[in-house]
KOLTIPA-322299 format. One line per 5 residues: number of its first residue (from 1); their letters; for each residue x, y, z of N, C-alpha, C, O, CB. Coordinates in steps of 0.1 Angstrom, whole numbers, plus 2048, in hexadecimal, padded with zeros to 3 digits. Glycine has a CB too. Layout:
// KOLTIPA-322299
NUM = A = X,Y,Z,X,Y,Z,X,Y,Z,X,Y,Z,X,Y,Z ~ ...
END
This chain:
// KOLTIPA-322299
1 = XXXXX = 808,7F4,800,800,800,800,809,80D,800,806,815,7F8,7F7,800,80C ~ 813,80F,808,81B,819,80A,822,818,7FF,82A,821,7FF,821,819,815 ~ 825,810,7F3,828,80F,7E8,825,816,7DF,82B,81D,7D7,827,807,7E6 ~ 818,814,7E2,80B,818,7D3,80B,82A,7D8,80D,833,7D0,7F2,80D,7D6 ~ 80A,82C,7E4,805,83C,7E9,812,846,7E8,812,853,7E8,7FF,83C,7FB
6 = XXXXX = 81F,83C,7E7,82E,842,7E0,82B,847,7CF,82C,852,7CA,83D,833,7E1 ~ 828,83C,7CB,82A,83D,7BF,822,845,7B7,824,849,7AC,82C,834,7BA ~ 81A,847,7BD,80E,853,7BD,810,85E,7BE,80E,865,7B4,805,853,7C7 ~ 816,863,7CB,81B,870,7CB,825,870,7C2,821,879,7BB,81F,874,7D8 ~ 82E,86C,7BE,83C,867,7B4,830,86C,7A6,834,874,79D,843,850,7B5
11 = XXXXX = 828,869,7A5,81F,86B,796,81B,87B,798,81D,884,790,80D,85F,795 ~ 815,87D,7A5,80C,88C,7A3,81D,891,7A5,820,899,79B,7FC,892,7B3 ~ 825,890,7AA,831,89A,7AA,837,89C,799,83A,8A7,793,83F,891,7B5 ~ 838,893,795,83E,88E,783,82F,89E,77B,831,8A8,774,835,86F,77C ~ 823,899,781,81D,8A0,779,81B,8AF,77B,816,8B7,773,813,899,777
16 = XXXXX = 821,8B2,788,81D,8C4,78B,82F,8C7,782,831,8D1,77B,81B,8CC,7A6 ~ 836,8BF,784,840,8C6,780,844,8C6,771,84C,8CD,76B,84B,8C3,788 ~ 83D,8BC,76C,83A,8BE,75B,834,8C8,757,836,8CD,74C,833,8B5,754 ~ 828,8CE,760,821,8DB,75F,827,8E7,75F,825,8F0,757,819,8DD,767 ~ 82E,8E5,76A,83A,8EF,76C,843,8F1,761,844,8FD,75D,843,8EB,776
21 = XXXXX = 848,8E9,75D,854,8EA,752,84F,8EE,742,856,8F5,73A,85B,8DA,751 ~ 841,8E8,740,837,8EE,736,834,8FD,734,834,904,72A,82B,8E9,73A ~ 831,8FE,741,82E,913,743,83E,918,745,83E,924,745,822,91A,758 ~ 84A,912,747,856,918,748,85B,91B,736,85F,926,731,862,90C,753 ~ 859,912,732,85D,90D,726,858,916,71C,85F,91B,713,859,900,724
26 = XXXXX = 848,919,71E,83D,925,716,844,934,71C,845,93E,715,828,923,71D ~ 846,932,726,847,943,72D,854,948,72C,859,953,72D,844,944,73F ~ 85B,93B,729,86C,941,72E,870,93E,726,86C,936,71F,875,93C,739 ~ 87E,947,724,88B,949,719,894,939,71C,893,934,727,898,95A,71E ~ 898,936,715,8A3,927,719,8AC,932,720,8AE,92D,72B,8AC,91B,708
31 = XXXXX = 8B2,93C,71F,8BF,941,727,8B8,940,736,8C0,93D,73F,8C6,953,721 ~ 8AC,942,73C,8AA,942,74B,8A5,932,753,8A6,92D,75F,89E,94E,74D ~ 8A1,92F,747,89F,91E,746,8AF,915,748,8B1,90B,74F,896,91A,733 ~ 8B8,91A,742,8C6,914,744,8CC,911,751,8D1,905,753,8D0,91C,73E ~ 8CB,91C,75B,8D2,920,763,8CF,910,770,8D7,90A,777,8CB,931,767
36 = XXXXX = 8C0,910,76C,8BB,904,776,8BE,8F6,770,8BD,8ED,778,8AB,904,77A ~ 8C1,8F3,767,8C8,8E4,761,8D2,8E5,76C,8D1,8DC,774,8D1,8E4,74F ~ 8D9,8ED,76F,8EB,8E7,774,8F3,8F0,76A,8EE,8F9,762,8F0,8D2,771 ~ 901,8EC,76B,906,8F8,764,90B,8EB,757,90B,8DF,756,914,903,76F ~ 90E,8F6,751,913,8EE,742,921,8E6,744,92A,8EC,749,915,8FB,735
41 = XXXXX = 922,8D9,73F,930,8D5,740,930,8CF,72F,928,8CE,726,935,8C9,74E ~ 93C,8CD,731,944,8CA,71F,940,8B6,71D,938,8B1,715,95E,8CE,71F ~ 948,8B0,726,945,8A5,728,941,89D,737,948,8A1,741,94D,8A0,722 ~ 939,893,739,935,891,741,93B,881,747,93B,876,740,929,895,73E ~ 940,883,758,944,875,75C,93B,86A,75B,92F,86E,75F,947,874,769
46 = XXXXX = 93B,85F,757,92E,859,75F,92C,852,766,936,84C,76A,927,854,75A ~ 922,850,76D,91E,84C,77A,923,83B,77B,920,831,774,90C,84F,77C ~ 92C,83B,787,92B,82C,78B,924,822,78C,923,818,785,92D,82B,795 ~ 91C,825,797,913,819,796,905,822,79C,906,82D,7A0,919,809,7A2 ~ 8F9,819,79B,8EC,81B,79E,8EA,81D,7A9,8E6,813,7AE,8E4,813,79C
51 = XXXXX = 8EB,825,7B2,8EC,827,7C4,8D8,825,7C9,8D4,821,7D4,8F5,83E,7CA ~ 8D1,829,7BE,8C3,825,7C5,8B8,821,7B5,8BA,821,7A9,8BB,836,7D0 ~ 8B0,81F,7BD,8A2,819,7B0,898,82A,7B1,88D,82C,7AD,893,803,7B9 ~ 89E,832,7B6,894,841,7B3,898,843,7A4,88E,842,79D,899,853,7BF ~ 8A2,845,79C,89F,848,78E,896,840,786,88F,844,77E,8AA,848,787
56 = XXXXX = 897,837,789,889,82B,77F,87A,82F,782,871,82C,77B,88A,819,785 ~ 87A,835,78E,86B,836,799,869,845,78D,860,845,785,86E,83B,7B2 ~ 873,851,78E,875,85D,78C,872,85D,77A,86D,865,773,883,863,793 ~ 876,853,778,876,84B,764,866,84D,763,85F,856,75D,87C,833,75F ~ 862,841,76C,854,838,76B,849,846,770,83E,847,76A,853,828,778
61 = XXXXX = 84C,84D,778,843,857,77D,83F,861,772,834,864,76E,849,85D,789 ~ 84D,866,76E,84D,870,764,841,86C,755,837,872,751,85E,872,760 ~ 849,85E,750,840,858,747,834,856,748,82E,85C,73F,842,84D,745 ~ 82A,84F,752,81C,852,755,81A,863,755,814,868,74B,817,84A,764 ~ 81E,86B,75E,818,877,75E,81C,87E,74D,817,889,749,81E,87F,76D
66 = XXXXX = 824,87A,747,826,882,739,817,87C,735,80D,882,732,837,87D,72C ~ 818,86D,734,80B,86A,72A,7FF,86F,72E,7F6,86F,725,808,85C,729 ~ 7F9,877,73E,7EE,879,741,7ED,889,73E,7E3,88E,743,7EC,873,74F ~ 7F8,893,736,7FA,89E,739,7F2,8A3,72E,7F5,89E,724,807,8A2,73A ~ 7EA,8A9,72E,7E2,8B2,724,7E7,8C0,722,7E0,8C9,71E,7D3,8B3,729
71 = XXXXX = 7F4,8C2,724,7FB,8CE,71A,803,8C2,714,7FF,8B7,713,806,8DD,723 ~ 811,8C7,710,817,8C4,708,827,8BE,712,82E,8C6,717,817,8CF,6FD ~ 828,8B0,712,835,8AC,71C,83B,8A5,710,837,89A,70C,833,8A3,72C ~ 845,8AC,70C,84D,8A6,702,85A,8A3,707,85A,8A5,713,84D,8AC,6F7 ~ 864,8A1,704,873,89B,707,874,8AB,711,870,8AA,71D,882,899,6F4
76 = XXXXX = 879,8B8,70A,87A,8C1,713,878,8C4,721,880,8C7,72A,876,8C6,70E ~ 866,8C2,721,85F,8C2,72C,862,8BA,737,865,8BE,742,853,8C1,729 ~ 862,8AA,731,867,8A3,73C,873,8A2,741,875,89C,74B,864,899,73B ~ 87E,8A8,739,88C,8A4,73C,88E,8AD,748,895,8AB,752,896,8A7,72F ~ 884,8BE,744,885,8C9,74D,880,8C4,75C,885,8C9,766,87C,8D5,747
81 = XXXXX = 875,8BA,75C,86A,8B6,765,871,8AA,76B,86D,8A5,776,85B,8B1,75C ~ 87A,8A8,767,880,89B,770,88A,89F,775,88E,89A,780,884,88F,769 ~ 892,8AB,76E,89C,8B3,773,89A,8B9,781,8A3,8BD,789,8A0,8BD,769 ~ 88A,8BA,785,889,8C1,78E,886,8B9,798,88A,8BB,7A4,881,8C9,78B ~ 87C,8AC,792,87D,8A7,7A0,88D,89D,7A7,88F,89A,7B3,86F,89D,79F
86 = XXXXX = 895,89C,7A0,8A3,896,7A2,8AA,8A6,7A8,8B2,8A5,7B1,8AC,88F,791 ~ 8A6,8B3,7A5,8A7,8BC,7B1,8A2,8B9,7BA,8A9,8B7,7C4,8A4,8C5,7B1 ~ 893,8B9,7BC,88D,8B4,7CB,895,8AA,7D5,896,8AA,7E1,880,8AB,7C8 ~ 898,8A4,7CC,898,895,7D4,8AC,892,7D4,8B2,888,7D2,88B,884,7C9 ~ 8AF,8A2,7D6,8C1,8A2,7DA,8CC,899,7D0,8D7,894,7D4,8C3,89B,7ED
91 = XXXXX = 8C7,898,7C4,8CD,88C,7BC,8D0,892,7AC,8C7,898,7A6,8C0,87D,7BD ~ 8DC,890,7A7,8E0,897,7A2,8DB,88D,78E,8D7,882,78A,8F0,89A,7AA ~ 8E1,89A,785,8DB,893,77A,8E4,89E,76B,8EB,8A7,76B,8C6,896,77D ~ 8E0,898,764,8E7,89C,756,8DB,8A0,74E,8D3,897,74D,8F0,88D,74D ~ 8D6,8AB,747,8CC,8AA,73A,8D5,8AC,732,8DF,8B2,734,8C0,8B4,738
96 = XXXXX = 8D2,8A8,728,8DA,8A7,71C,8D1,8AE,70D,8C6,8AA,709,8DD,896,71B ~ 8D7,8B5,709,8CF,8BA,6F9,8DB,8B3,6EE,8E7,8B1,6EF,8CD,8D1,6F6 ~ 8D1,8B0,6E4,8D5,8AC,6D8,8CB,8AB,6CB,8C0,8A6,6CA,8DC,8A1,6DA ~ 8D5,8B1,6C2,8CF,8AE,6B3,8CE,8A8,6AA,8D7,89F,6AA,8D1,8B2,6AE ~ 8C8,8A7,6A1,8C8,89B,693,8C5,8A1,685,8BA,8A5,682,8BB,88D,696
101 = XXXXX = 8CD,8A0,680,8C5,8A8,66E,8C6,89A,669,8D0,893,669,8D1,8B7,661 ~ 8B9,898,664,8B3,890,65B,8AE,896,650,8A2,899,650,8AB,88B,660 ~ 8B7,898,642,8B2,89F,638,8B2,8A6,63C,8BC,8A7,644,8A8,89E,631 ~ 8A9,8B0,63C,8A3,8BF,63B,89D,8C5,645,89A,8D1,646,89A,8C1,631 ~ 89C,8BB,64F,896,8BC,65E,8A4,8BD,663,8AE,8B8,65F,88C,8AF,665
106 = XXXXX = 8A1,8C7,66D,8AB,8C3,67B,8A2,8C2,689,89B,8CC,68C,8B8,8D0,67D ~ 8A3,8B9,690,89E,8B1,69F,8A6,8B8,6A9,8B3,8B8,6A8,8A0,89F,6A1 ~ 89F,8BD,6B0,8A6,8BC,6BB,8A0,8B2,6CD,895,8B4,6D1,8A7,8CC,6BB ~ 8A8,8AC,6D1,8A3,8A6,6DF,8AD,8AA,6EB,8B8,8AF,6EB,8A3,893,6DD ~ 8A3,8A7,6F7,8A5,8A7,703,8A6,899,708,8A0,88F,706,89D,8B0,708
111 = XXXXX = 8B1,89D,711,8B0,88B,71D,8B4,88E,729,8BA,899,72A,8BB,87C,719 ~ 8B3,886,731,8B5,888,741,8BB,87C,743,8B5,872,740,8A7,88A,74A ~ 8C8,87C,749,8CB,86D,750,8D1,872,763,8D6,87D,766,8DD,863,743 ~ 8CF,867,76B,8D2,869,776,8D6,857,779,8CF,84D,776,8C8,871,77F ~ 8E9,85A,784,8EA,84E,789,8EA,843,77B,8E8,836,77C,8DC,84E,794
116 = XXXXX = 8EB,847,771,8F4,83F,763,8E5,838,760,8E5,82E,75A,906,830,767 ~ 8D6,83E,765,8CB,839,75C,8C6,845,755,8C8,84F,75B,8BE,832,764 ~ 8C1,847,749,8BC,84A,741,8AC,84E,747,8A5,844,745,8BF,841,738 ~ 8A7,855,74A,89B,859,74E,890,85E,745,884,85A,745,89E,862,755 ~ 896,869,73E,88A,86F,734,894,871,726,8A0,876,727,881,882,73C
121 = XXXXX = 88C,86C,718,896,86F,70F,89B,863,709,89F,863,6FE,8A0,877,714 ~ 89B,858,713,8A8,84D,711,8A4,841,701,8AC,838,6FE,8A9,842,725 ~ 899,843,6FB,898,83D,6F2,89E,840,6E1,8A4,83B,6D7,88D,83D,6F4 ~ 89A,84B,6E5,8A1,851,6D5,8AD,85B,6D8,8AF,864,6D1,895,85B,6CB ~ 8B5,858,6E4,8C3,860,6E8,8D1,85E,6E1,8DC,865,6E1,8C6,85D,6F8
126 = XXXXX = 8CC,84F,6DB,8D9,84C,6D3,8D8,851,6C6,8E0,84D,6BD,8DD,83E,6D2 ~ 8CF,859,6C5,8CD,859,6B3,8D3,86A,6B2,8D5,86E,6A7,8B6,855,6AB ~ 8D5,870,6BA,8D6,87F,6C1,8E7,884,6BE,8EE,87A,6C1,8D3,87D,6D4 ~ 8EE,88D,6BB,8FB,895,6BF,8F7,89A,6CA,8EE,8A3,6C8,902,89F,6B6 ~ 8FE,897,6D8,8FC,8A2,6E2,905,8B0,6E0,911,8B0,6E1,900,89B,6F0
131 = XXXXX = 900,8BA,6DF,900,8C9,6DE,905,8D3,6E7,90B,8DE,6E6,8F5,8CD,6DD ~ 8FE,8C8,6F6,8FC,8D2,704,8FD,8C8,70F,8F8,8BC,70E,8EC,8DB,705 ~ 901,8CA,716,8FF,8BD,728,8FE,8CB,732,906,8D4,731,915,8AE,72F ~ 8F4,8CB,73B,8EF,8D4,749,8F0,8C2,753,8EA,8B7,755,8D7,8DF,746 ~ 8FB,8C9,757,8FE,8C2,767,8FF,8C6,776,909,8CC,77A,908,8BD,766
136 = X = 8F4,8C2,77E,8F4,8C7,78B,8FA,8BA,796,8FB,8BB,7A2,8E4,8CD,78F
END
């Protein structure tokens, strides 16, 4: 039971801060939006080993609340939205931007990894040039 009423709050938390990052994202310049990623680094160490099962919970939470979101939670939103709750919860994290020109298109994506898992982003992250890493 104390399972189910965790992972619950873990959902309504995933989804006020996708809201959040939604109206940050509409309202705000990326230069005041940057500042709270972490600061920019060139390349990034990576994490040893898995020290807890909260990034998978922080994965799984984010994912249900993206799918129940009736604005728009796309790579951005959630990478921003997970960035925040891995602020909450004193635990550090990497977002990552990168691009792709396909023909005449150019893509751009966001990802979030913490603790060497992949959180938000992690499916189509290999197909990406990373551009940018914000590390706190």
């Amino acid at each position: 039971m104390k399972r189910k009423i965790s992972a619950l709050l873990l959902f309504i938390q995933a989804w006020v801060c996708i809201a959040i990052a939604r109206c940050m994202l509409v309202f705000m310049p990326f230069r005041k939006i940057a500042p709270l990623l972490g600061k920019s680094v060139a390349a990034v160490d990576p994490f040893s080993t898995r020290r807890s099962s909260r990034p998978e919970r922080i994965r799984a939470a984010i994912r249900r609340a993206a799918a129940c979101s009736p604005w728009r939670a796309k790579c951005f939103e959630q990478a921003l939205a997970g960035k925040m709750m891995l602020t909450y919860k004193h635990m550090s994290g990497i977002v990552f931007f990168g691009i792709n020109k396909v023909g005449d298109d150019l893509k751009a994506h966001a990802w979030l990894e913490s603790e060497g898992v992949i959180i938000t982003g992690g499916r189509e992250a290999d197909q990406f040039i990373v551009i940018a890493r914000f590390q706190s």
